[in-house]
PAMILO-900543 format. One record per residue: residue number from 1; residue in one letter; chain; x, y, z of N, C-alpha, C in turn. Coordinates in nm, 2 decimals. Example, Ala and Ser with C-alpha at 12.3 -4.5 7.8 and 13.67 -1.06 7.14 Angstrom:
residues 2
REC	k	r	c	n_c1	n_c2	n_c3	ca_c1	ca_c2	ca_c3	c_c1	c_c2	c_c3
REC	1	A	A	1.32	-0.57	0.78	1.23	-0.45	0.78	1.32	-0.33	0.78
REC	2	S	A	1.28	-0.22	0.71	1.37	-0.11	0.71	1.29	0.00	0.79
***
This chain:
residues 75
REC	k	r	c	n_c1	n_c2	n_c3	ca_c1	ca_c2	ca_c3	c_c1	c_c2	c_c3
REC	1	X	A	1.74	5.85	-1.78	1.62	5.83	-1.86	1.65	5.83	-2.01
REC	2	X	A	1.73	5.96	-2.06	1.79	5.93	-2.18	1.86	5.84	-2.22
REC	3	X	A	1.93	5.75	-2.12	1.94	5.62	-2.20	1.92	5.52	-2.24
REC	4	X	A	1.79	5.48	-2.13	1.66	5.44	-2.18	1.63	5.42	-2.30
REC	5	X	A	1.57	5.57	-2.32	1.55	5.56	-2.46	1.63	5.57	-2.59
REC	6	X	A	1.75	5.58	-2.57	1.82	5.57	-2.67	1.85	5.46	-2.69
REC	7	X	A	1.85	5.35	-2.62	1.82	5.22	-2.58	1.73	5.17	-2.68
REC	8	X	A	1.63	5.23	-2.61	1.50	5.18	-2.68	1.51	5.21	-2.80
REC	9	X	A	1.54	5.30	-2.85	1.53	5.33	-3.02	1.60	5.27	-3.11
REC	10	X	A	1.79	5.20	-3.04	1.82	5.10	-3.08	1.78	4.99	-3.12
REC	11	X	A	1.69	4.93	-3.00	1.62	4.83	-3.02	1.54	4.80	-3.09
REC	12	X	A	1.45	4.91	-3.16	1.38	4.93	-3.28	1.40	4.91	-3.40
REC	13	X	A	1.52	4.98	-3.38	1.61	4.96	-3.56	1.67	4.87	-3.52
REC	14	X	A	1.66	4.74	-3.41	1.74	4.63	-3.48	1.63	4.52	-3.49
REC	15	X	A	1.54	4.53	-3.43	1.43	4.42	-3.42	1.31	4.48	-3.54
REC	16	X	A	1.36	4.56	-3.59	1.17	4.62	-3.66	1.14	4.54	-3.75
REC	17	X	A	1.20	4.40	-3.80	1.16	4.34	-3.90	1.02	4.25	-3.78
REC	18	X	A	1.10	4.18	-3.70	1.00	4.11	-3.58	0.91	4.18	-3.57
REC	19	X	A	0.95	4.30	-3.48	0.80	4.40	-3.42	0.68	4.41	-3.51
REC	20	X	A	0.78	4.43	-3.64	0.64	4.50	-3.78	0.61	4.39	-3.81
REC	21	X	A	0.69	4.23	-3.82	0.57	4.17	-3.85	0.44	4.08	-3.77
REC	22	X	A	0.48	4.09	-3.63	0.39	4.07	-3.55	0.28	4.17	-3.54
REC	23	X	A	0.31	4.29	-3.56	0.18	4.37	-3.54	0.12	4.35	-3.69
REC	24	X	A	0.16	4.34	-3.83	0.08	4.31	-3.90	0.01	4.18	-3.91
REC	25	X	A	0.07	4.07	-3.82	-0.04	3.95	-3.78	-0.15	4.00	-3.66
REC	26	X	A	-0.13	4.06	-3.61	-0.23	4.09	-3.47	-0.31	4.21	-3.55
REC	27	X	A	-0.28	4.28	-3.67	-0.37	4.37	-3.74	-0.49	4.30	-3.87
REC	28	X	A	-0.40	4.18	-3.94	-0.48	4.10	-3.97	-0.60	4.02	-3.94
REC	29	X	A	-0.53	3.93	-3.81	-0.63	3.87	-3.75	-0.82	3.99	-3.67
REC	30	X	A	-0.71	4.08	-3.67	-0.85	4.20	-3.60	-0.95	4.24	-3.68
REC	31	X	A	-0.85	4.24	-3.84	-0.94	4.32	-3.95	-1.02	4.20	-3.99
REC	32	X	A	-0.98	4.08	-3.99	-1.02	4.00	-4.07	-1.18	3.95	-3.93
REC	33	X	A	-1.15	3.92	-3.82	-1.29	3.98	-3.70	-1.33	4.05	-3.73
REC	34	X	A	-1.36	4.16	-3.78	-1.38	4.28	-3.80	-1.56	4.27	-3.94
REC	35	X	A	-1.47	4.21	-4.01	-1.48	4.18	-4.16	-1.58	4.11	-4.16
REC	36	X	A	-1.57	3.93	-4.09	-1.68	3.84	-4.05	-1.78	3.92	-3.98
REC	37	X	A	-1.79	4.04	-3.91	-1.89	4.10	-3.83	-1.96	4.17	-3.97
REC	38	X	A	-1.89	4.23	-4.09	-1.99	4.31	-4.18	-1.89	4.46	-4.19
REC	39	X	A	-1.85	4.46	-4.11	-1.75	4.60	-4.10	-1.63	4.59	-4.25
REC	40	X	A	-1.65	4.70	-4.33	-1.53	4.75	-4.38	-1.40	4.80	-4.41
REC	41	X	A	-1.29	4.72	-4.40	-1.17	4.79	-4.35	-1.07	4.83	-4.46
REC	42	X	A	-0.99	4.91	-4.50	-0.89	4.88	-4.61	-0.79	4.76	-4.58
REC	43	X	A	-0.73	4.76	-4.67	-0.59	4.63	-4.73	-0.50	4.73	-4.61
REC	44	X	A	-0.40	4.60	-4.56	-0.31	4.66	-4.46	-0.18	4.67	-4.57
REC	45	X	A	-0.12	4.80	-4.47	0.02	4.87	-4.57	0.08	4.67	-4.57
REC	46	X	A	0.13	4.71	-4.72	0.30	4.60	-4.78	0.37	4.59	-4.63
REC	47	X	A	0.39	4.47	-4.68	0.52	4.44	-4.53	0.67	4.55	-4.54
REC	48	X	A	0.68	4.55	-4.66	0.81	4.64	-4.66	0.81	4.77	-4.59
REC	49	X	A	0.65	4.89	-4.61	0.64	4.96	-4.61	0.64	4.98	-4.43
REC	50	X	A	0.57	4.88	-4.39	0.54	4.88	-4.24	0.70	4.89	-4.18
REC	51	X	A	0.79	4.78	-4.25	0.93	4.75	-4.21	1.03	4.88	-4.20
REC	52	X	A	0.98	5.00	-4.28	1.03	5.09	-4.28	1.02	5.19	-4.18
REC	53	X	A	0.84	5.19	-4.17	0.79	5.29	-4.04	0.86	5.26	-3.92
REC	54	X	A	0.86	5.14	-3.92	0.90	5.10	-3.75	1.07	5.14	-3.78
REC	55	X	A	1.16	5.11	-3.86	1.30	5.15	-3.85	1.29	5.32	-3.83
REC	56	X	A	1.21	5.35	-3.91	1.21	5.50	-3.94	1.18	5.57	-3.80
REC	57	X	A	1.10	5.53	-3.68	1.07	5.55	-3.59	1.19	5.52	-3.48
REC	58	X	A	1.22	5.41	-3.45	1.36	5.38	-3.45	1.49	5.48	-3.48
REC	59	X	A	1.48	5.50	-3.59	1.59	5.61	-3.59	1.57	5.77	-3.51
REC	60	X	A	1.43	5.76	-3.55	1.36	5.89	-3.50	1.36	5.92	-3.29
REC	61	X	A	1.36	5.79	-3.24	1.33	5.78	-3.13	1.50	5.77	-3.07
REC	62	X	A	1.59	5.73	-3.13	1.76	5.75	-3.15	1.78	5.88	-3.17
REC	63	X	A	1.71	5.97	-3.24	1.77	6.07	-3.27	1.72	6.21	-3.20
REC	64	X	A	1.62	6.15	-3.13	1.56	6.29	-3.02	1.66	6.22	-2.89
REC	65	X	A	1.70	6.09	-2.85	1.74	6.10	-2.74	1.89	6.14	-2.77
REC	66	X	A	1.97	6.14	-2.87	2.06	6.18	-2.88	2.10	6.33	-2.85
REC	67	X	A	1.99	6.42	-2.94	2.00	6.57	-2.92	1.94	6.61	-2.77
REC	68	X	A	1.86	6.53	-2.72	1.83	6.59	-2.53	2.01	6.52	-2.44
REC	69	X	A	2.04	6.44	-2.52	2.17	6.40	-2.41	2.27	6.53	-2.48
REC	70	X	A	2.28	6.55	-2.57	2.36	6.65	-2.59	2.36	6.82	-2.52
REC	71	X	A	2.24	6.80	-2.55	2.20	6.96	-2.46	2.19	6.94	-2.32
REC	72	X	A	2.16	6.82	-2.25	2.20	6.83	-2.10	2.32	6.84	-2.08
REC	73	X	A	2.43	6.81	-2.17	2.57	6.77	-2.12	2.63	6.99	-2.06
REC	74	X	A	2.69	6.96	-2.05	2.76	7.12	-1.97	2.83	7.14	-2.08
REC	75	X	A	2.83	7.27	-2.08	2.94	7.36	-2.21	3.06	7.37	-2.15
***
């Protein structure tokens, strides 16, 4: 299972330009629905900023599965 997700967290930090910018089109299109109804929403984060979260998560999701494979391993 841990390597799964160390897997997975790779995957993050190598795709997170893709990932972040498709969720900020699927966040636009919602806000901007949203908007035509009369609802008020803020400006969505800079693409850069999103670009970072997702790597940053990525590393973050790399670096918890690294420290649980380490402590399963036997002394």
């Amino acid at each position: 299972m841990e390597i799964a997700r160390l897997a997975l967290g790779v995957t993050l930090m190598l795709f997170h330009r893709q990932i972040a910018d498709c969720v900020l089109q699927l966040d636009e299109a919602l806000t901007g629905m949203f908007r035509t109804r009369g609802l008020a929403f803020p400006a969505p984060p800079r693409q850069s900023i999103v670009h970072n979260i997702y790597f940053a998560l990525g590393l973050f999701v790399c670096g918890l599965a690294m420290v649980r494979i380490y402590t399963a391993l036997p002394n």
